[in-house]
Backbone as a printed PyTorch tensor [residue, N CA C, xyz], in Angstrom:
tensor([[[ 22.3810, 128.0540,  14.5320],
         [ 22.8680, 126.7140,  14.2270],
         [ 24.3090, 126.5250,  14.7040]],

        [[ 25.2460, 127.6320,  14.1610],
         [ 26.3850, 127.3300,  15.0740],
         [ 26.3320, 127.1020,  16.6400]],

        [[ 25.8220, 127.6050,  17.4250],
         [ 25.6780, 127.7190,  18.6480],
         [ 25.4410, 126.1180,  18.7620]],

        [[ 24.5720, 125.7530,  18.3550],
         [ 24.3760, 123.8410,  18.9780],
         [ 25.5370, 123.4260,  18.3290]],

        [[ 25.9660, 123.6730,  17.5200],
         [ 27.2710, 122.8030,  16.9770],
         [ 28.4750, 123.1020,  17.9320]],

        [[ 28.4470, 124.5240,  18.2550],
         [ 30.2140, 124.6280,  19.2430],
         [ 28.9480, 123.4220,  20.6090]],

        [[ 27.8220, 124.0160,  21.1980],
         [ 27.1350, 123.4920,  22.4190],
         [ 27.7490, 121.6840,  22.1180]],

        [[ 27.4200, 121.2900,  21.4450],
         [ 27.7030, 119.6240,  21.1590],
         [ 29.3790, 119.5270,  21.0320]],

        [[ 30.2290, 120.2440,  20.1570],
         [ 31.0920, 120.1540,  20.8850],
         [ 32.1190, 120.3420,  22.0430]],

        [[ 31.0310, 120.9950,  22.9160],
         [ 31.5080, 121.6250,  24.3890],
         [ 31.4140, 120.2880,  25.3810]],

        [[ 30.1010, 119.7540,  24.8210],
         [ 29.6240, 118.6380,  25.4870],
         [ 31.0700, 117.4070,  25.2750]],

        [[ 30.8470, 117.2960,  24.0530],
         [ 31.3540, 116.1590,  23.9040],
         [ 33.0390, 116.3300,  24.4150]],

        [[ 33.7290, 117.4200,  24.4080],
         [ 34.7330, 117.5620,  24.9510],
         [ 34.9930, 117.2540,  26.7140]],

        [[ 33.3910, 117.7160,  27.2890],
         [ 33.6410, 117.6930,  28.4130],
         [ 33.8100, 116.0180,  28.8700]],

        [[ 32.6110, 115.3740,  28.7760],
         [ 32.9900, 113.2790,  28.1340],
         [ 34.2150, 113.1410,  28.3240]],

        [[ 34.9960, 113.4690,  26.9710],
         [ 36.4560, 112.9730,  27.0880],
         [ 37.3630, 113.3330,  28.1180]],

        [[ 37.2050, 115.1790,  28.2620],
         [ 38.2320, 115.3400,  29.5320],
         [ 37.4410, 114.5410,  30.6230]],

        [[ 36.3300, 114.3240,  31.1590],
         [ 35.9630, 113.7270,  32.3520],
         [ 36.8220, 112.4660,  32.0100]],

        [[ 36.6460, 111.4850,  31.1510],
         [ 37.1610, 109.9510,  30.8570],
         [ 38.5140, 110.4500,  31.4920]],

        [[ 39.1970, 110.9970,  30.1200],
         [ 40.7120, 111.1160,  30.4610],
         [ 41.1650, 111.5840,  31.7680]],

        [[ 40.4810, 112.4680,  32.4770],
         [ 40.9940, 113.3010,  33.5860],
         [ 41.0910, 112.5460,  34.6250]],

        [[ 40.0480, 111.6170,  34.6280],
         [ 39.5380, 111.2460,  36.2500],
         [ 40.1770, 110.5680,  37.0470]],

        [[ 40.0860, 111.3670,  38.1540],
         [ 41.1150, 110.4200,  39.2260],
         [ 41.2710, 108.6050,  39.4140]],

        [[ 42.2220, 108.3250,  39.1710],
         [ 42.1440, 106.5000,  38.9170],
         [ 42.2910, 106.4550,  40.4780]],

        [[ 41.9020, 104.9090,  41.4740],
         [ 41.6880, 104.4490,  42.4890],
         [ 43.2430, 103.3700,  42.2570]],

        [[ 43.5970, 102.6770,  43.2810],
         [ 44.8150, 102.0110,  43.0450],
         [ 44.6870, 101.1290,  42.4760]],

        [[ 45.4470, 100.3500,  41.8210],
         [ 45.3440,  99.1040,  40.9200],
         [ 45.3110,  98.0680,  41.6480]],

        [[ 44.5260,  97.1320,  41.3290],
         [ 44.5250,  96.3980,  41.7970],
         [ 46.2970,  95.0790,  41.9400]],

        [[ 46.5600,  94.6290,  42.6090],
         [ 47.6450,  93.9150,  42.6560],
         [ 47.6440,  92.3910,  42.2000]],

        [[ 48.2150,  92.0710,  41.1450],
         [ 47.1210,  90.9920,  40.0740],
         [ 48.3270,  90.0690,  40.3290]],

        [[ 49.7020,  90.0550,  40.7860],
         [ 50.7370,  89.1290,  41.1240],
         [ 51.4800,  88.9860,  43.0620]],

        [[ 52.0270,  88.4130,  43.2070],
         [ 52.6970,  88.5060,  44.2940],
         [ 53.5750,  89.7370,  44.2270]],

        [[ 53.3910,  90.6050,  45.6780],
         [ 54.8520,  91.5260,  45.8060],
         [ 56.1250,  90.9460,  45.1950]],

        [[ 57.3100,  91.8510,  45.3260],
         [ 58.3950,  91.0200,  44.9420],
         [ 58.9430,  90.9130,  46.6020]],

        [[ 59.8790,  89.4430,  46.5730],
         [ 60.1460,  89.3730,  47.8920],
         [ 61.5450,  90.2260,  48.2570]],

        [[ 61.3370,  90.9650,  49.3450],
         [ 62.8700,  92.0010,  49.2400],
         [ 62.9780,  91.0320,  50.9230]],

        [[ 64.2100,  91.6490,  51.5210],
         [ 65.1620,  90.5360,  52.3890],
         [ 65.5630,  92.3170,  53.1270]],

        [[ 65.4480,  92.4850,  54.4690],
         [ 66.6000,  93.7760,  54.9030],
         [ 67.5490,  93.4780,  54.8610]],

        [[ 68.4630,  94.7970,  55.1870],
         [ 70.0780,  94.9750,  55.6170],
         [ 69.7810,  94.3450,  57.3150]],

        [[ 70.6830,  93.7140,  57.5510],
         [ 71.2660,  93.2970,  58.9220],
         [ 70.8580,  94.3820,  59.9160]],

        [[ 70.3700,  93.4530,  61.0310],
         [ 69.6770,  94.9340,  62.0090],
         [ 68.2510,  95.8830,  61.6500]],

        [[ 68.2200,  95.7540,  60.0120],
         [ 66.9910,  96.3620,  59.6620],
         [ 65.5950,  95.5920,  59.7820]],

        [[ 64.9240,  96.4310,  59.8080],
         [ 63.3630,  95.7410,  59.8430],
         [ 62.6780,  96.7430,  58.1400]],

        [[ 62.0570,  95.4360,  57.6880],
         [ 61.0210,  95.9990,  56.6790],
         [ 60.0490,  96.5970,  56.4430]],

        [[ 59.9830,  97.5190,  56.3980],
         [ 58.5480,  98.2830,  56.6200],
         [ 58.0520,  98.1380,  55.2440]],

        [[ 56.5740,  97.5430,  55.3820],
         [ 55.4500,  97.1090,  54.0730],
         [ 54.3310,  98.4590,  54.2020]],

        [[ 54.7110,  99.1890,  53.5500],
         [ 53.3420, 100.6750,  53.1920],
         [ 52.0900,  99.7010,  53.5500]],

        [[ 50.8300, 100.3240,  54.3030],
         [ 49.7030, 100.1420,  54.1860],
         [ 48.8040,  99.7470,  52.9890]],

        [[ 48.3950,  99.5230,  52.0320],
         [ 47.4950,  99.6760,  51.0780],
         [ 46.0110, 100.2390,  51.6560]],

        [[ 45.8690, 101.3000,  51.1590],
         [ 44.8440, 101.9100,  51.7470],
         [ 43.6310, 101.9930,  50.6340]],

        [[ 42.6450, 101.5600,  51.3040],
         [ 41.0370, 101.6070,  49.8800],
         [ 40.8100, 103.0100,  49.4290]],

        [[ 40.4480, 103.2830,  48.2570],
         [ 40.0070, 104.5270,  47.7830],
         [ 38.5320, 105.1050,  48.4870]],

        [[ 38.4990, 105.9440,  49.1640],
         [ 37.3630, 106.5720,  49.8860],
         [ 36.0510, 106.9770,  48.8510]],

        [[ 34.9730, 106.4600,  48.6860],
         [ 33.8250, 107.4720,  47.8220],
         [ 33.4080, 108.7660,  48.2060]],

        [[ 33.0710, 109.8200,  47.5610],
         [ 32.9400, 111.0460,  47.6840],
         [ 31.8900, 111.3010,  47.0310]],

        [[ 30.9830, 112.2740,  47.7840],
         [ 30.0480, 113.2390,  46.9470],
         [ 30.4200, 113.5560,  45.4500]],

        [[ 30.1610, 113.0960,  44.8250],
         [ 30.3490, 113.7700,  43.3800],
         [ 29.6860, 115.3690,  43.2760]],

        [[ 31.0150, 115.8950,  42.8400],
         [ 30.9650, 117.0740,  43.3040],
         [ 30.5200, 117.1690,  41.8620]],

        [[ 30.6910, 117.0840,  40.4730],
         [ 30.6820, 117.6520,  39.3840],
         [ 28.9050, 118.2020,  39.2810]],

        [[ 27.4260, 117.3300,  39.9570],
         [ 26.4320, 117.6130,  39.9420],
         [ 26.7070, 119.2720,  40.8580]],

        [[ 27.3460, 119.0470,  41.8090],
         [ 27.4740, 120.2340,  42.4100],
         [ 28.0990, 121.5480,  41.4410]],

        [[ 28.6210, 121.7090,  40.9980],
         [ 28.9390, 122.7710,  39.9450],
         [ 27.9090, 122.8450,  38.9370]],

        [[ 27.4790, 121.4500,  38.3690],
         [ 26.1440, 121.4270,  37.5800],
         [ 25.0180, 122.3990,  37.9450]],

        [[ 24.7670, 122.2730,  39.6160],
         [ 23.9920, 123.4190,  40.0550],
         [ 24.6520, 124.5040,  39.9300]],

        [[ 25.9130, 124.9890,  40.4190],
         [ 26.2380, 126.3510,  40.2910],
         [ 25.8030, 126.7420,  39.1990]],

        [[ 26.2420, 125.9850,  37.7980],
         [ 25.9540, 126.7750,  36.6190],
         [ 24.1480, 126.8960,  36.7720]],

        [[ 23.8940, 126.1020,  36.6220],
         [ 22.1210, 126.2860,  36.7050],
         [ 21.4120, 127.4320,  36.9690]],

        [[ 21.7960, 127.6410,  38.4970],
         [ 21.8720, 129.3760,  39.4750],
         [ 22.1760, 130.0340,  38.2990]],

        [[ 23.4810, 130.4310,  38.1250],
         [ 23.7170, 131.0310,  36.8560],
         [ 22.7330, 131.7110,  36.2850]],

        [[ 22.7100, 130.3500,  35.3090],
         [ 22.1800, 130.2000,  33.9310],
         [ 20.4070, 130.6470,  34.5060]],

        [[ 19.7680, 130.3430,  35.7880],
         [ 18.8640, 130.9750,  35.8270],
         [ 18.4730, 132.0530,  35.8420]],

        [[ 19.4780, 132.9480,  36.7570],
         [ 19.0490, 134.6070,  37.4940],
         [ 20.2280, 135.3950,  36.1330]],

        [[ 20.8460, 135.0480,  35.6800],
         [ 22.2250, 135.8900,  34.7430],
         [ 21.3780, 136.3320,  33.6830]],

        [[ 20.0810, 135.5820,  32.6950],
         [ 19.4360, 136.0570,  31.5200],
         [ 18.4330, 137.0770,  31.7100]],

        [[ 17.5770, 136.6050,  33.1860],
         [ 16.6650, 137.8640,  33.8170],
         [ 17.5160, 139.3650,  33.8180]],

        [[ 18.8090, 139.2920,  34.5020],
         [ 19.4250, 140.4940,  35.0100],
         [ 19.4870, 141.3770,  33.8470]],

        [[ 20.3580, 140.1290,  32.6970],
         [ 20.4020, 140.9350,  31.2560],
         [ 19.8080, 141.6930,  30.4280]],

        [[ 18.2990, 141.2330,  30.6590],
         [ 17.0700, 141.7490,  30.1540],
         [ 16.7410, 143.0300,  31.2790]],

        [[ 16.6870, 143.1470,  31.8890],
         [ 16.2230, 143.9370,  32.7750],
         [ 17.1530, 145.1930,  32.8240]],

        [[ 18.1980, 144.8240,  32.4620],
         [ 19.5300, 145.8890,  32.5320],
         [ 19.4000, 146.7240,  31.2800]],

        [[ 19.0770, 145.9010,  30.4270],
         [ 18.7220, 146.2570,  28.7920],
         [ 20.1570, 145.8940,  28.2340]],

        [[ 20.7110, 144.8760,  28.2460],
         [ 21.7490, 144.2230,  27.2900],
         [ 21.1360, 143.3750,  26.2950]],

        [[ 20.0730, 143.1110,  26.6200],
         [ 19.2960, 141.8420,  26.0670],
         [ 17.8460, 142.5390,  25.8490]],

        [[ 17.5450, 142.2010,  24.4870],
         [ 15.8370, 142.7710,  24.3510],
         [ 15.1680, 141.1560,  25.0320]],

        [[ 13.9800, 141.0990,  25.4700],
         [ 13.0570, 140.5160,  25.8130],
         [ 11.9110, 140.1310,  24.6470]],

        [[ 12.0120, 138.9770,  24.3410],
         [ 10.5120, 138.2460,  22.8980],
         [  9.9120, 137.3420,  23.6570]],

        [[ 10.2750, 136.5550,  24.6830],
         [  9.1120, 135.9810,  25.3990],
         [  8.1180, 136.2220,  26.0160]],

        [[  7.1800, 135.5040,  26.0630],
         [  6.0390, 135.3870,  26.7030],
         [  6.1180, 135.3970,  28.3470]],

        [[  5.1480, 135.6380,  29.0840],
         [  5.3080, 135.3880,  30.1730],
         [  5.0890, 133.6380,  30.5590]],

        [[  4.8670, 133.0140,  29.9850],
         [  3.9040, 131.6650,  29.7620],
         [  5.5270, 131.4060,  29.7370]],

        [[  6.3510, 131.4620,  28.6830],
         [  7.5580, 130.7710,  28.4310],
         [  8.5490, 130.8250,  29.6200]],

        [[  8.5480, 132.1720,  29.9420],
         [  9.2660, 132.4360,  31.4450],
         [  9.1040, 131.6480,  32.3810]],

        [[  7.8070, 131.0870,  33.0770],
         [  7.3020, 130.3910,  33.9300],
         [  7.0400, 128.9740,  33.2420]],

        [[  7.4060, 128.7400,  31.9920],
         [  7.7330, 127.1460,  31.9110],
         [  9.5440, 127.2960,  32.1610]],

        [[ 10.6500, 128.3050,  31.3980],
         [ 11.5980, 128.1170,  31.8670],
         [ 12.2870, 128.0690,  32.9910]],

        [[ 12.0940, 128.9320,  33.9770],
         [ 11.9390, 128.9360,  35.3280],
         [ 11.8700, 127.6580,  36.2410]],

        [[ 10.4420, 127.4850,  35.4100],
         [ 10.1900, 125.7620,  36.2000],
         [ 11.4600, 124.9980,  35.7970]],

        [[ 11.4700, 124.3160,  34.7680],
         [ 12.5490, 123.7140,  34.0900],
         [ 13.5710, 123.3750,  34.9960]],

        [[ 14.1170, 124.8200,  34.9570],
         [ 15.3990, 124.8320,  35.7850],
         [ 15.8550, 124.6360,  37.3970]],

        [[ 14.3010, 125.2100,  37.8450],
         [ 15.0160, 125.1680,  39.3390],
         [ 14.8250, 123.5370,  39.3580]],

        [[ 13.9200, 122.9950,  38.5200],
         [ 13.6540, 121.2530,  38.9370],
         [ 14.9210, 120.7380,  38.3640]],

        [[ 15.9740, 121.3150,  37.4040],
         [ 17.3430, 120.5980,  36.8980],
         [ 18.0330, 121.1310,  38.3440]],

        [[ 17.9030, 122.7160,  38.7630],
         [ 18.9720, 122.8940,  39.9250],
         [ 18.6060, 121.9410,  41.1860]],

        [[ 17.3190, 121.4920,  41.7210],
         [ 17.2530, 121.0650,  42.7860],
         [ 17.4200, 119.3940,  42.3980]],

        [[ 17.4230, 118.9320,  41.0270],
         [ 17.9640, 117.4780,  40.6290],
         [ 19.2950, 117.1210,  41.2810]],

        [[ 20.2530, 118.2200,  40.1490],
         [ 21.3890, 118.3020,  40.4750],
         [ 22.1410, 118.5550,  41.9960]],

        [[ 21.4840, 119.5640,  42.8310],
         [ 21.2110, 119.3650,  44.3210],
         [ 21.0200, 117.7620,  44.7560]],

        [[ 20.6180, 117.4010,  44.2580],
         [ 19.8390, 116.3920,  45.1450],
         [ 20.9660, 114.9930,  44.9510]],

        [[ 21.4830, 114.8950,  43.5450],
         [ 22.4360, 114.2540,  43.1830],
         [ 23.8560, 114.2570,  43.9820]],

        [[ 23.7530, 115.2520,  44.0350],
         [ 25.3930, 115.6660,  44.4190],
         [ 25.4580, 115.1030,  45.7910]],

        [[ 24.2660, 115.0540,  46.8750],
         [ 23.8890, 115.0330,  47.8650],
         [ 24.4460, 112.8720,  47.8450]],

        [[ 23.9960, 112.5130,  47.2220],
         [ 23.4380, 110.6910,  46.8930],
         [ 24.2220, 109.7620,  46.3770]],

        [[ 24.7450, 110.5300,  45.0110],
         [ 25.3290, 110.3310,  44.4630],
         [ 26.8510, 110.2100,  44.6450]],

        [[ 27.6230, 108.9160,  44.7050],
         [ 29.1590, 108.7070,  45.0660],
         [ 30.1820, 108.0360,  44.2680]],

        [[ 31.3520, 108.6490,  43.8870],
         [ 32.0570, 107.9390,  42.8500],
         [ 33.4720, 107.9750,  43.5630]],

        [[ 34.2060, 106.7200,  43.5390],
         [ 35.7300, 107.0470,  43.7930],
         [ 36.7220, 107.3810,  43.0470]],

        [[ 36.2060, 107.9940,  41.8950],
         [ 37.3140, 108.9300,  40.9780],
         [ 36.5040, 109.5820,  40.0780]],

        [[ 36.6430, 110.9980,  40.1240],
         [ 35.9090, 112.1970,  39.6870],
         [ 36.4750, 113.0220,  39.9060]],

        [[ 36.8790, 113.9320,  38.8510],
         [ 37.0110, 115.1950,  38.7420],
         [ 36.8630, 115.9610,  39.6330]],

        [[ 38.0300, 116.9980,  40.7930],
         [ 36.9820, 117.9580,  41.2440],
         [ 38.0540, 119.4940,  41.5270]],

        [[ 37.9560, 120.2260,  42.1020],
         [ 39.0800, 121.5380,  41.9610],
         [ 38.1880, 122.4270,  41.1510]],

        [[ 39.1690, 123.6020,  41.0090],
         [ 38.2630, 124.8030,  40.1930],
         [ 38.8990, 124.4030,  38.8090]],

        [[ 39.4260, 123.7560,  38.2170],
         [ 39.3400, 123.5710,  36.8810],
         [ 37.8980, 122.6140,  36.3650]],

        [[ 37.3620, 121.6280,  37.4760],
         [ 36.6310, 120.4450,  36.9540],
         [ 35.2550, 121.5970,  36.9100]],

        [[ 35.6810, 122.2280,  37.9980],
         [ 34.1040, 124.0860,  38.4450],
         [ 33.9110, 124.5530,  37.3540]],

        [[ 35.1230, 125.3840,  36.6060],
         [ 34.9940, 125.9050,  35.3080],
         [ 34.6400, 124.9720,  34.3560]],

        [[ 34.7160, 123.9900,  34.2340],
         [ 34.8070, 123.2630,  33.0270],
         [ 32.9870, 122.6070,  32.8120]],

        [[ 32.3100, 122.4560,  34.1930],
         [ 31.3000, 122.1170,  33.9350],
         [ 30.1320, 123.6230,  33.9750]],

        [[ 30.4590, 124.2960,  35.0700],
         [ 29.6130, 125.4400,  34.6360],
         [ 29.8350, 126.2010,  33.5920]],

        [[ 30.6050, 126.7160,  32.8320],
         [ 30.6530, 126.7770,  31.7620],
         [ 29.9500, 126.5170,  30.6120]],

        [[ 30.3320, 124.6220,  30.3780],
         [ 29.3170, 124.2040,  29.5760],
         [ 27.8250, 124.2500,  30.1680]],

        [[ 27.0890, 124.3050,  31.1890],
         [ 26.0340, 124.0950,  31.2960],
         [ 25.5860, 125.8290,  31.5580]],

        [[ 26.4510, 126.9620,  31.4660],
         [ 25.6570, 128.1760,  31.2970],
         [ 25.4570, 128.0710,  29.7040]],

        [[ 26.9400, 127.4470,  28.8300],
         [ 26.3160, 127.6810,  27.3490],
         [ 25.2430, 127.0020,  26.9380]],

        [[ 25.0450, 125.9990,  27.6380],
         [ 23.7510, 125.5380,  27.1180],
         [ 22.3470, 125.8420,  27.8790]],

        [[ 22.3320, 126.4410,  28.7040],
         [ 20.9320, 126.9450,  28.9190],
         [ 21.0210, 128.4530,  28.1830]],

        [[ 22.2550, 128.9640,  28.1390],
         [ 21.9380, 130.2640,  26.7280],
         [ 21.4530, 129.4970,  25.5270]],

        [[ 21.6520, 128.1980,  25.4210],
         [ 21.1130, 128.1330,  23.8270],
         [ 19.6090, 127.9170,  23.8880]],

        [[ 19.4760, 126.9200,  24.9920],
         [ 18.0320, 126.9960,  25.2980],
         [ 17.4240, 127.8480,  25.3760]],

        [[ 17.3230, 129.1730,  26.0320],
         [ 17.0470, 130.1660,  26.3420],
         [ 16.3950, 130.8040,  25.0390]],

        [[ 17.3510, 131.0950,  24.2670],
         [ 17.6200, 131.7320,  22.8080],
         [ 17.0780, 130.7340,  22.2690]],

        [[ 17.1160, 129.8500,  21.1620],
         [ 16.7720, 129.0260,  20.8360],
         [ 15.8770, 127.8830,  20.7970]],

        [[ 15.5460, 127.6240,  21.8440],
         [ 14.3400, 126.8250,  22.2520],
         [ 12.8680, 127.8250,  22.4180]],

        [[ 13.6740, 128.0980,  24.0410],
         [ 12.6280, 129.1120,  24.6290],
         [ 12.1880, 130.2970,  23.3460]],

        [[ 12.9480, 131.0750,  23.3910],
         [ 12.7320, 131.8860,  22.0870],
         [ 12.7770, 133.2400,  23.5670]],

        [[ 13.5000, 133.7550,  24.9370],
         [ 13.2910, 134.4020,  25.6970],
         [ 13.7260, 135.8990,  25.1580]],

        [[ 14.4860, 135.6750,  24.4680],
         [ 15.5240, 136.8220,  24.2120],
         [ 16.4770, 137.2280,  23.3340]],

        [[ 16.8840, 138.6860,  22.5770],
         [ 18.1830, 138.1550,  21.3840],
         [ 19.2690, 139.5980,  21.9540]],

        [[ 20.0960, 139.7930,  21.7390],
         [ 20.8420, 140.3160,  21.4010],
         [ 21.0540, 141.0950,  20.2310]],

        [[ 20.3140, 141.9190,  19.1200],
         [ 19.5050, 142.1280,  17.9550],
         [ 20.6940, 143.5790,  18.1150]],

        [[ 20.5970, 144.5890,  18.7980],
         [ 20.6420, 145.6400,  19.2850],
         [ 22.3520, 145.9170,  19.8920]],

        [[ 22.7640, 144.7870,  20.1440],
         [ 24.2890, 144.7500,  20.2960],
         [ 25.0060, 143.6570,  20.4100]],

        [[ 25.8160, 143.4270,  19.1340],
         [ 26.5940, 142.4530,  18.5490],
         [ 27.8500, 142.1360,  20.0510]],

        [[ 28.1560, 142.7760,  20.3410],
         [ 29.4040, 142.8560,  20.8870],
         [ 28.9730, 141.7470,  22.2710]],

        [[ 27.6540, 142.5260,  22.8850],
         [ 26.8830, 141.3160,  24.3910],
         [ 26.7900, 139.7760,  23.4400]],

        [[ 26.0560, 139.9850,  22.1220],
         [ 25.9110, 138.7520,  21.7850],
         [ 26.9290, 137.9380,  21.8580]],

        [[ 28.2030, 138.3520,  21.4490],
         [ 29.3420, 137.5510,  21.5110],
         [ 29.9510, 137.1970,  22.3830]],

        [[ 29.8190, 138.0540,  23.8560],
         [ 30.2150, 138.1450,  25.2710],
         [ 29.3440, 136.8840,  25.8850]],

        [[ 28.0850, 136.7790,  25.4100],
         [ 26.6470, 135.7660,  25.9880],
         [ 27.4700, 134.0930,  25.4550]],

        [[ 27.2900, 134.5280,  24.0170],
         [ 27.8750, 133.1500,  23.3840],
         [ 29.1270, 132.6050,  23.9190]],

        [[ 30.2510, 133.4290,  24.4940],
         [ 31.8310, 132.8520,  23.9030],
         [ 31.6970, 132.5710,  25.3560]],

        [[ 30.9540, 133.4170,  27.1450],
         [ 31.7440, 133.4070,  28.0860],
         [ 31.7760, 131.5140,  28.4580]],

        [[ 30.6940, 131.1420,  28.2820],
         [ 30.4240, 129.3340,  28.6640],
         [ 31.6770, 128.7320,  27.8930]],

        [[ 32.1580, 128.3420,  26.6960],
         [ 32.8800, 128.2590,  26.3530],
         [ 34.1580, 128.4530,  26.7030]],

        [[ 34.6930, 129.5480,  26.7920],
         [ 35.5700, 130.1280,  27.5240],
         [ 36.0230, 129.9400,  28.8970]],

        [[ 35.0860, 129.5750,  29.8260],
         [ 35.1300, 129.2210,  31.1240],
         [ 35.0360, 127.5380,  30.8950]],

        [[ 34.6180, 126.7120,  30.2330],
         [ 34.7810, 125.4000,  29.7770],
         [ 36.8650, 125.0180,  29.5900]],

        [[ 36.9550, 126.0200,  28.3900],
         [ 38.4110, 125.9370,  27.8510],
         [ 39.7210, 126.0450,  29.1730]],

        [[ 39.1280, 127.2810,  29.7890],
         [ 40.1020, 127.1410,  30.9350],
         [ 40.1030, 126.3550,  32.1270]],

        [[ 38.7300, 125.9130,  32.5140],
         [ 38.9250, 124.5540,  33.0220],
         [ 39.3070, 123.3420,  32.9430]],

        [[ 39.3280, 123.0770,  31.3960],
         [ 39.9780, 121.7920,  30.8910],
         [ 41.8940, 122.4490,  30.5000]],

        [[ 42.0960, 123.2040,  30.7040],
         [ 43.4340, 123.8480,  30.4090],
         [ 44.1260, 123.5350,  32.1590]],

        [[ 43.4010, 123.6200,  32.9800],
         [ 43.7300, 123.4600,  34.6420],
         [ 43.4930, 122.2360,  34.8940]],

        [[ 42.7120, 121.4590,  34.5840],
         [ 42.8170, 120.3100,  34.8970],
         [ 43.5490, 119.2060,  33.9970]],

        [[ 44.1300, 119.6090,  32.6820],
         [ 45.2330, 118.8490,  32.1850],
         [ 46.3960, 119.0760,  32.6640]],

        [[ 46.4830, 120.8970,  33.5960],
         [ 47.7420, 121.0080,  34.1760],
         [ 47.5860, 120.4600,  34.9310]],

        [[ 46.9670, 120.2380,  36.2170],
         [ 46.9880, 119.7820,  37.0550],
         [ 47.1890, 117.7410,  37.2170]],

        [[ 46.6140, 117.6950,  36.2630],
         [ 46.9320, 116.4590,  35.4970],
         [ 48.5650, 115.6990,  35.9380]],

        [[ 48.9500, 116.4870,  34.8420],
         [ 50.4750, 116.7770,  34.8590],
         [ 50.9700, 116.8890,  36.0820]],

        [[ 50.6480, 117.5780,  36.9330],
         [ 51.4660, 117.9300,  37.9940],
         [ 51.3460, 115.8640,  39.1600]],

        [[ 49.9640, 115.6330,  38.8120],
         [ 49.8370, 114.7580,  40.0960],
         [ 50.5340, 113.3000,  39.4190]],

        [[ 50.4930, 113.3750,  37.7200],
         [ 51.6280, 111.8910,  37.3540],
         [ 52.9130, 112.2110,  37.9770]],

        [[ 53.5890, 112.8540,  37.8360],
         [ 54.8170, 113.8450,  38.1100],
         [ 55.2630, 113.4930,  39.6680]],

        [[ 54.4160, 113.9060,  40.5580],
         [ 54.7490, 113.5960,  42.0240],
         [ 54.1500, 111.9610,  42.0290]],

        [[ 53.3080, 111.3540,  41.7900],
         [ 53.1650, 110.0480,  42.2090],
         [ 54.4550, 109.1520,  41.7000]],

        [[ 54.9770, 110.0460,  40.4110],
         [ 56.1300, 108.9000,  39.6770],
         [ 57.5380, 109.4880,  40.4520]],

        [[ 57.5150, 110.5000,  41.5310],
         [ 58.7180, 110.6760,  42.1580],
         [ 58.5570, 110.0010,  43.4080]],

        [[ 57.3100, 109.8400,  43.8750],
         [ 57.2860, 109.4250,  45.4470],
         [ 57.2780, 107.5670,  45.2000]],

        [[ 57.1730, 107.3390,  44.0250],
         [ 57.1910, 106.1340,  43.9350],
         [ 58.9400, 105.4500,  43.6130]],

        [[ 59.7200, 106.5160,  42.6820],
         [ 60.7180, 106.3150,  42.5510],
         [ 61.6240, 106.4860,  44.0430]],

        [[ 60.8970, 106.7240,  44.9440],
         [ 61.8400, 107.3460,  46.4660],
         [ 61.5260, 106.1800,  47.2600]],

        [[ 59.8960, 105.7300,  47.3480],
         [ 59.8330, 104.3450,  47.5830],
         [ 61.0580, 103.5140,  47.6000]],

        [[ 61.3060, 103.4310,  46.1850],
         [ 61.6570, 101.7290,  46.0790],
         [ 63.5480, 102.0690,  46.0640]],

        [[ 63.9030, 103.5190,  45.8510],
         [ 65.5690, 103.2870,  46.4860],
         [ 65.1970, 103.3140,  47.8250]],

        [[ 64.5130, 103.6720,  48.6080],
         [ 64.9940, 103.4060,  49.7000],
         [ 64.5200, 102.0720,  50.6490]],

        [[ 63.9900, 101.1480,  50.2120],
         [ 63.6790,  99.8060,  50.2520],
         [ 64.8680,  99.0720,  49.7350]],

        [[ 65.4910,  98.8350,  50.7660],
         [ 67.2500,  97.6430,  50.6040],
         [ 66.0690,  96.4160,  49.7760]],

        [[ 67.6110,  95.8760,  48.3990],
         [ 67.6000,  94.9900,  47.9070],
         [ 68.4120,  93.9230,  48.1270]]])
């Protein structure tokens, strides 16, 4: 039961950092410029306004990475003997299915799919594979019923915390990074306008 409760709030964290994080497109210009006049001899140079480009939404693309993951990482476990094995073969080959049809979705999305402000870098990487390895461990465990950890506490906690963990430090990089790009847009904007004669 804990596990869906941190899983829901992994989710719901990721929502907000996506909202909050996401790259904004330029504002729209809702008044007249202000009118500036050169220095004598000078000519005015007016910046371009340039449109925001759409991009592959990359975040389906990490969606698959984790998927990969989250598919071949629970087999290995079991097979290695970190993980005892309680499924069926029946369950295997419905989970299996499942997934490669979420990995080749998410493939297929990433491919189609275009947004002009989205998340992307290895913080937005960590932050979504992450959550989507912890939640096909819960599925896995929990739904499926594939596998437990019964036999060693220590993997169980390594299985549970790494999604999480790789979630946390992606949203930790992309609030820095955050930071870093208000920071230079509010200096290159302050360099703008001294050096535009009034």
């Amino acid at each position: 039961m804990t596990c869906c409760i941190i899983g829901f709030l992994v989710l719901t964290a990721l929502g907000r950092v996506r909202r909050a994080l996401g790259r904004t497109g330029p504002t729209p210009m809702l008044f007249a410029p202000v009118a500036r006049r050169p220095a004598p001899g000078q000519t005015l140079v007016i910046p371009a306004i340039t449109e925001a480009t759409a991009h592959p939404l990359a975040v389906f693309r990490y969606a698959a990475l984790g998927c990969a993951l989250g598919l071949c990482g629970p087999p290995v476990l079991v097979w290695a003997g970190a993980a005892q094995n309680s499924g069926s073969l029946w369950m295997w080959l419905l989970r299996t299915t499942v997934y490669l049809l979420t990995f080749a979705a998410a493939l297929s999305m990433s491919r189609s799919v275009t947004l002009r402000s989205t998340p992307r870098g290895p913080g937005a990487l960590l932050l979504v594979v992450g959550a989507v390895i912890f939640e096909l461990g819960v599925l896995d465990m929990h739904v499926f019923g594939l596998y437990d950890f019964e036999a060693n506490r220590l993997w169980d906690f390594t299985f549970h915390a790494a999604g999480p963990a790789l979630a946390i430090a992606g949203g930790l990089l992309l609030y820095g990074s955050r930071g870093r790009s208000i920071t230079s847009r509010r200096s290159s904007r302050s360099t703008v306008r001294s050096a535009v004669p009034s």
